[in-house]
N, C-alpha and C positions, 0 to 999 in steps of 0.2 A: 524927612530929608536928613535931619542929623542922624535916626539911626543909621541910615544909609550910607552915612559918612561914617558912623561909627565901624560899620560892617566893613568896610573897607581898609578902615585903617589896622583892624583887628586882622583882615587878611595878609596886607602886606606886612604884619608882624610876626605870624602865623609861618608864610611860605620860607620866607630867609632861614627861619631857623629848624624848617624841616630841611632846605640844603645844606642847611650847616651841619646838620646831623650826618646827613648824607655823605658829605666829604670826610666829617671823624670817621662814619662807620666805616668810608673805603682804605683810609689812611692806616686804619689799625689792620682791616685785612690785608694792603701791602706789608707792613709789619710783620704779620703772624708768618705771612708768605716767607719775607725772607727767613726768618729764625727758623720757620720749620723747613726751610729747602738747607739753610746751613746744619741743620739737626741731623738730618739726614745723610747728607755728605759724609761728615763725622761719623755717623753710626753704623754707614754702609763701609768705610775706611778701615775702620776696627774689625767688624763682622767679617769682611773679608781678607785681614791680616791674623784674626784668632788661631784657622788652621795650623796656619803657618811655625805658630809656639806653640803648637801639639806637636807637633814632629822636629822643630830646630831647639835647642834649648836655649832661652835668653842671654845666657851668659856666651856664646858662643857666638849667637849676633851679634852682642854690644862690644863685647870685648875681644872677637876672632879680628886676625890679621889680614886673610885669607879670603877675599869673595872672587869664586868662580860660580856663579850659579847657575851655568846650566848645566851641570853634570848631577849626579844624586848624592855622593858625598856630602854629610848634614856639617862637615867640620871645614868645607869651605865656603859657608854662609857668614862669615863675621866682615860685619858693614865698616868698622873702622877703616879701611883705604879708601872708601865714599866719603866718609865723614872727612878725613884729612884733604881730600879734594877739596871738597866743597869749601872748606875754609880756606884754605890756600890761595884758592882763585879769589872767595871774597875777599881772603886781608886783602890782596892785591889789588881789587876794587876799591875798597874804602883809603888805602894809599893814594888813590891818584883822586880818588871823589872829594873827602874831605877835606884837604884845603882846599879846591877848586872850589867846588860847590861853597863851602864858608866864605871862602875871598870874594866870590862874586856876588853875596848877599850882603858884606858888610859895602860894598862899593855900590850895590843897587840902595842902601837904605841910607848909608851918610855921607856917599861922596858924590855921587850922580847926580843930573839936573833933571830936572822932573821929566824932560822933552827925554833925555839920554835914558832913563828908566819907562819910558812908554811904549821905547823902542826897543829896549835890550829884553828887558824883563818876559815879554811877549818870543823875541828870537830863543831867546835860552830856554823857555818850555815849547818850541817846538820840538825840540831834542827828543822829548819823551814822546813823539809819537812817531818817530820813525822805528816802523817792525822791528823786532829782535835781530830774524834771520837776514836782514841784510847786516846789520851789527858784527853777525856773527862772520858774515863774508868779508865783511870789511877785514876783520881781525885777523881771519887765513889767507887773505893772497895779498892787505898790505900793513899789515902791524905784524905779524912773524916772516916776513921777508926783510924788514927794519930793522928789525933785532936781530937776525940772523947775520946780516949786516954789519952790523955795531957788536957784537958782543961771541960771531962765530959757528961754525957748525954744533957748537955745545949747545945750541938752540935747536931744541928736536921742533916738526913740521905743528906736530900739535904740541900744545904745551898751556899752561897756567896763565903765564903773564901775559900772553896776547890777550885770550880771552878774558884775564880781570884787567886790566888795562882799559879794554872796550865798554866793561860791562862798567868800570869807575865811570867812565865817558856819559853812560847811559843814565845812571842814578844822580848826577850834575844834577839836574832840574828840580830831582824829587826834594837833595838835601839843601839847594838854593834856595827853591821856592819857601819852602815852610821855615826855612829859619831867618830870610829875609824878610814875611810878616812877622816872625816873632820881634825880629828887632825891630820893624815898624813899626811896631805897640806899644813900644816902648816911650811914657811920655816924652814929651819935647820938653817939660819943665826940669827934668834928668839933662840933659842936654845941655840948656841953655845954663842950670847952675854951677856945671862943672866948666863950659865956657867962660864963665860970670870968676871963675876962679883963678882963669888964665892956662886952662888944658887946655893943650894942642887937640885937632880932630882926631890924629892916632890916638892920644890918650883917653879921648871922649870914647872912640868906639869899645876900643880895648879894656878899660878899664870901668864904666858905668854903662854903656849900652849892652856890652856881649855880657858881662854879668849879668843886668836884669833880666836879658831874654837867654838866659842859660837854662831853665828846663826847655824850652821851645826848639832850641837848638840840640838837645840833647834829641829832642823826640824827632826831630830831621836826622839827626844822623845813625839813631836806630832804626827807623822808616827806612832808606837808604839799605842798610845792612839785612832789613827781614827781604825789601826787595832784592838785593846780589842772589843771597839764598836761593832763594826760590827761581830766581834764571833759568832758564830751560836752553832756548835754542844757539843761543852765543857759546854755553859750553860742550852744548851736543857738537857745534859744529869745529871750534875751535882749540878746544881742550883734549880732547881725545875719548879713548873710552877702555883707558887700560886702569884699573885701579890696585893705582901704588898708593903706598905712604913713604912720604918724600917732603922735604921743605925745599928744595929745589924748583922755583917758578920755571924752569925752562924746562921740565920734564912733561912727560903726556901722563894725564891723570883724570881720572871719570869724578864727576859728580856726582850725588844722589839723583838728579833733575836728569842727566844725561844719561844713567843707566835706566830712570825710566824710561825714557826715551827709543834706546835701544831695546830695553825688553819685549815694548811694546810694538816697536818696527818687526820681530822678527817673528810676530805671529806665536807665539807663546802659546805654547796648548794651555785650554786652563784646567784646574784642578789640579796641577804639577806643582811642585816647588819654585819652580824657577817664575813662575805665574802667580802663586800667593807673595815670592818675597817683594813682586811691585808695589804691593799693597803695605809691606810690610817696611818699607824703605818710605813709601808714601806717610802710611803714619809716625814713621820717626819725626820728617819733615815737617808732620805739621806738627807735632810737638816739640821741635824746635824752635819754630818760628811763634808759634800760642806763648809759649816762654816768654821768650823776647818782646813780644807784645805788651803781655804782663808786666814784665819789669817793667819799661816804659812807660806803661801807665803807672804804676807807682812812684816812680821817680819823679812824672810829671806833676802829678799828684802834691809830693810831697816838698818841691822847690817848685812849686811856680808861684809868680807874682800875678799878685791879683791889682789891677790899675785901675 
């Protein structure tokens, strides 16, 4: 009878941790999955931008004025009026995101009543699930008839500020969210000593709350900045698709995100130039944002508090 018992207890010691195994072994092949589907991306990304710097020469990408790319001319391949896009519309985003997005986190973590942050907090990341492409509608038939409005026909149909304007609108949530738990993390014993010292609540948040959680906020508001980037449909539809270099927000100006876009709407024969440079505007992209990424992780890295 007791080995009996013993048999059994042997078993149910036995089964647990062959599904425990079971769950590691699936956990790591999820793992492997993702690394090697992102492996791939990347190395399909490159392989099919290599061509492309056999026939353009890099200096003329990086550094040309000039991108017409569907004609054959190799000297109007230089991405720089892409790149001046892209930025342009994102400063214009992070103009209207970063304090928005800040003011609404420091007000959801030290000024709000718990009931008022159950509510708000939940409203304000709905934002981020409404589609691009209505975003992008929004910003052409009523955020550039606003400005046209206000400020004149010097507001061309498509332009920069509508679309980073919208797209600020859109990245609210991302840079709210993450830096209003940074500053939630932040002991309450910070808090109540500078209370205890006779700081007003502005001076509490200002001066010992948004300090401590200053890498966290930092990595909210590069997060914020990798997503404008990479935008696709707010500036395909809203920005235009003529690429200037221009500091002028009310002019019509293509993105990298938006000439993909366009390359790939008009059926691109492939093996052509104008077919390898998607790829080659793709890998710029993400080597942009890989960057940025980087940084951020070192930054955070190197100023965060640990509580």
């Amino acid at each position: 009878m007791a080995a009996h018992a013993g048999g059994e207890s042997l078993l149910r010691t036995v089964r647990p941790r062959r599904g425990e195994q079971a769950i590691v072994l699936t956990l790591k092949a999820c793992g492997a999955i993702s690394i090697l589907t992102t492996v791939g991306i990347v190395a399909m990304l490159f392989a099919e931008a290599a061509p492309f710097f056999r026939q353009i020469d890099p200096r003329t990408f990086f550094l040309g004025t000039t991108w017409q790319p569907f004609g054959s001319d190799p000297n109007n391949f230089g991405v720089l009026p892409l790149i001046n896009g892209t930025m342009l519309v994102t400063l214009v985003a992070m103009v209207v995101a970063v304090p928005l997005g800040l003011g609404a986190a420091m007000y959801l973590s030290d000024y709000a009543s718990q009931r008022v942050r159950a509510v708000l907090k939940p409203t304000l990341e709905v934002l981020a699930g409404i589609p691009t492409i209505v975003l992008g509608l929004f910003a052409l038939t009523f955020v550039t008839p606003v400005l046209r409005a206000v400020f004149g026909t010097d507001v061309q149909i498509f332009n920069a500020a509508s679309a980073g304007i919208v797209m600020g609108i859109m990245i609210i949530p991302t840079i709210a969210s993450v830096a209003e738990d940074s500053m939630t993390a932040v002991p309450s014993g910070l808090r109540e000593s500078a209370y205890g010292l006779g700081s007003t609540r502005r001076q509490v948040v200002l001066k010992v709350v948004f300090p401590a959680a200053l890498s966290g906020i930092v990595a909210a508001v590069l997060l914020g900045f990798g997503r404008a980037i990479g935008e696709t449909m707010i500036v395909a539809i809203a920005a235009g698709n003529l690429p200037t270099i221009t500091a002028n927000p009310f002019s019509q100006i293509q993105t990298m995100t938006a000439y993909i876009v366009q390359a790939v709407g008009g059926e691109t024969p492939r093996g052509t130039l104008s077919y390898q440079s998607i790829f080659a505007v793709g890998a710029l992209l993400f080597l942009l944002t890989f960057t940025l990424n980087v940084a951020a992780q070192r930054f955070v890295r190197r100023f965060r508090e640990v509580y």
